[in-house]
VOPAGU-2260 file (C-alpha; in pm, 1 decimal, decimal comma):
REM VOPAGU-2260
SITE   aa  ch    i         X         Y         Z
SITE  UNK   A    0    1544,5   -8913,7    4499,8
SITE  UNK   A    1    1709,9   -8584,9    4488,3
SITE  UNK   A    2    2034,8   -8554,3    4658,3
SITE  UNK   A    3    2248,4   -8209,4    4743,1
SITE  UNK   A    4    2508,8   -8204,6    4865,0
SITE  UNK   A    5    2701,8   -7856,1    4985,3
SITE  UNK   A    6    3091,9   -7791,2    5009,3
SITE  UNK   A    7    3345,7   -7552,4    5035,4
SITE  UNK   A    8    3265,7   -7357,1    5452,2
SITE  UNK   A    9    3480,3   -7339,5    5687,7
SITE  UNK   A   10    3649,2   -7029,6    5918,8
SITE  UNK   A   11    3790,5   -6700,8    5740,6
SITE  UNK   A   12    3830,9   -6371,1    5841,7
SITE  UNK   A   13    3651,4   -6063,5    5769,1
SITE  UNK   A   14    3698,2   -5932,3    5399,5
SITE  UNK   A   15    3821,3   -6248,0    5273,9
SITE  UNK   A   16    3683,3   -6535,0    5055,1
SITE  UNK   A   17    3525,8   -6884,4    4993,7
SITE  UNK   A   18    3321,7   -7037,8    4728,9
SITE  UNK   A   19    3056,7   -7266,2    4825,4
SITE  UNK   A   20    2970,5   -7551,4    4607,8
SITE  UNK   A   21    2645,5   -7782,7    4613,8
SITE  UNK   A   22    2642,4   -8111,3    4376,9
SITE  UNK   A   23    2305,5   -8185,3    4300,5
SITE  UNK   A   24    2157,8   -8557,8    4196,0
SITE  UNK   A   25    1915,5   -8642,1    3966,3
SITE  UNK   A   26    1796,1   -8573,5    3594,9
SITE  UNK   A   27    1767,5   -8269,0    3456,1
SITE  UNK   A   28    1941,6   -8056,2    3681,6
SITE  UNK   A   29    1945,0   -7707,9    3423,8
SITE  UNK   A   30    1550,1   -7680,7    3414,4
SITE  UNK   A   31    1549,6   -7623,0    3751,4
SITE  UNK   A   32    1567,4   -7337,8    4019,6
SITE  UNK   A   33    1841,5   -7327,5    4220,2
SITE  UNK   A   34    1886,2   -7163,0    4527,2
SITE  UNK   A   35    2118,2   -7079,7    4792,0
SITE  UNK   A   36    2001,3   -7015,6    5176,9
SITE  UNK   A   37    2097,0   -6934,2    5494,2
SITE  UNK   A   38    2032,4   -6947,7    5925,0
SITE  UNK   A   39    2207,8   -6801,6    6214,5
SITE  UNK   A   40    2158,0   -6885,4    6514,8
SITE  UNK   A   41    1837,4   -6808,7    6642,5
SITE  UNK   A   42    1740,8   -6644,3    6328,2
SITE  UNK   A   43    1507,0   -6746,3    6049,8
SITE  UNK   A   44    1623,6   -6910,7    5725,5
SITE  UNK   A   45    1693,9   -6678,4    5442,0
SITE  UNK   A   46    1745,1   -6664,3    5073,0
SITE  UNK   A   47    2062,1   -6551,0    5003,9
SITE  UNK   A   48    2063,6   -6571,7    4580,3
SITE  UNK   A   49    1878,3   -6751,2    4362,2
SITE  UNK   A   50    1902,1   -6863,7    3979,4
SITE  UNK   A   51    1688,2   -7002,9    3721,3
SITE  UNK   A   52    1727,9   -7229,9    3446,7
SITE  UNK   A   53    1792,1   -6913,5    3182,1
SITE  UNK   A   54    2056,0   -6799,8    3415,5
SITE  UNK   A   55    1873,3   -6488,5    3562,9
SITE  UNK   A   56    1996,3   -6365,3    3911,0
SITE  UNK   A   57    1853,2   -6265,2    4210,3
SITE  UNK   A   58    2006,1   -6161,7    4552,2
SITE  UNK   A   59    1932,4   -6043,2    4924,9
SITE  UNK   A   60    1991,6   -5666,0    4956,7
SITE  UNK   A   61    2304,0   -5747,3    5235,6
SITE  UNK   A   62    2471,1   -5951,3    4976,7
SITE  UNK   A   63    2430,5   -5774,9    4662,1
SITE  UNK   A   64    2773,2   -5689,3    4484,7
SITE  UNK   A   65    3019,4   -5913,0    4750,5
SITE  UNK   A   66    2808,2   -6244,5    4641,5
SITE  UNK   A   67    2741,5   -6403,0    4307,0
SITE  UNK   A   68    2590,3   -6735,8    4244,7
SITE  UNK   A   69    2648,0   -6976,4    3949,4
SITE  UNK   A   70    2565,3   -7319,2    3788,0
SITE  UNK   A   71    2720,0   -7543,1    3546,8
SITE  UNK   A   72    2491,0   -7758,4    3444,0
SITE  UNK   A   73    2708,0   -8042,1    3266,2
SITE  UNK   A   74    2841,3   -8106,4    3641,9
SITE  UNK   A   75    2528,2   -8055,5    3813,3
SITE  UNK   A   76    2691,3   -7844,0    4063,8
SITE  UNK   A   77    2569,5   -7421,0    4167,8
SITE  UNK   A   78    2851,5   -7199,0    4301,6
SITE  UNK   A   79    2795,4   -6895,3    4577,0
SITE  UNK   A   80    3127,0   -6732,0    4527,0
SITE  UNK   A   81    3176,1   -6533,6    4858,7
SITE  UNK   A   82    3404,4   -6179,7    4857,2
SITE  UNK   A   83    3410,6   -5936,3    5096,3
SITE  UNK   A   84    3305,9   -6140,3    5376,1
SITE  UNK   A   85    3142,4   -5990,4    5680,3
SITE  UNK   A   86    3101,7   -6096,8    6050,2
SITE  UNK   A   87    2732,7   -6112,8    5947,9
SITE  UNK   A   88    2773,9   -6372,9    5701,4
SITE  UNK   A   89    2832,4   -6608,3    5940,0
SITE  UNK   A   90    2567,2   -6869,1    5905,0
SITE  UNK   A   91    2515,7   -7222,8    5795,3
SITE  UNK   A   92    2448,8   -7249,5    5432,2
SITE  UNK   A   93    2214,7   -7450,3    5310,0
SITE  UNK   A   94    2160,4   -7541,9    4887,2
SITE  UNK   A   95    1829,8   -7564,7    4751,2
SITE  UNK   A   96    1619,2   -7693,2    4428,2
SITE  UNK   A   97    1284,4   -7648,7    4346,1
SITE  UNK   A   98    1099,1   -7910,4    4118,5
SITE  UNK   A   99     762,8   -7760,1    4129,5
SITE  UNK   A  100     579,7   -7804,2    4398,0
SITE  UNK   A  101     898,2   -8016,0    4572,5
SITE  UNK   A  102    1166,4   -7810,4    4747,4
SITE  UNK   A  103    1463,0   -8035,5    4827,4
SITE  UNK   A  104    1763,8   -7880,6    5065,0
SITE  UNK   A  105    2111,5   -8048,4    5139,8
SITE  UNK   A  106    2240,6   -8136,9    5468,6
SITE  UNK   A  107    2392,2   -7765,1    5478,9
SITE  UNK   A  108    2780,0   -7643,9    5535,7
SITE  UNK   A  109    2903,0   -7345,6    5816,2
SITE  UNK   A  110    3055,4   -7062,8    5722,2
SITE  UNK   A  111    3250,0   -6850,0    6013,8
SITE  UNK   A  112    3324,0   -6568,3    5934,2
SITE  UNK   A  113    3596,2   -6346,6    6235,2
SITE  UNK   A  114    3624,9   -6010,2    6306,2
């Protein structure tokens, strides 16, 4: 049973900063794709940045440059480090891992962001 579990949203204002974190269970956590997504309300869930177990990158066009996502895989834990945050941002997070054809997703964490 996989377990993630997301930290680190809350309120800030426009142009500032957070860092989400997401503390994954289970074996073998650096072979495996980790993700980071998001929803607004009334909006579809969408990938914000992704990366695999070599450490390659990838990120939605309205993040790239403010956004970059990490993993340290001795703590089992991906980072979304946050700058430059925009109105837009606001969303609820949500962490993800993919374990071929199993996707697993934590319980997600909000992220305000004022004007």
């Amino acid at each position: 049973q996989v377990q993630l579990v997301e930290s680190g949203g809350g309120l800030v204002q426009a142009g500032g900063s957070l860092r989400l974190s997401c503390a994954a269970s289970g074996s073998f956590f650096s072979i495996y794709l980790m993700g980071w997504y998001r929803q607004a309300p009334e909006k579809q869930r969408e990938l914000v940045a992704a990366i695999t177990s070599g450490g390659s990158t990838n990120y939605a066009d309205s993040v790239k440059g403010r956004f970059t996502i990490s993993r340290d895989n001795a703590k089992n834990t991906v980072y979304l480090q946050m700058n430059s945050l925009k109105p837009e941002d606001t969303a609820v997070y949500y962490c993800n891992q993919i374990r071929g054809p199993l996707a697993y997703w934590g319980q997600g964490t909000q992220v305000t962001v004022s004007s």
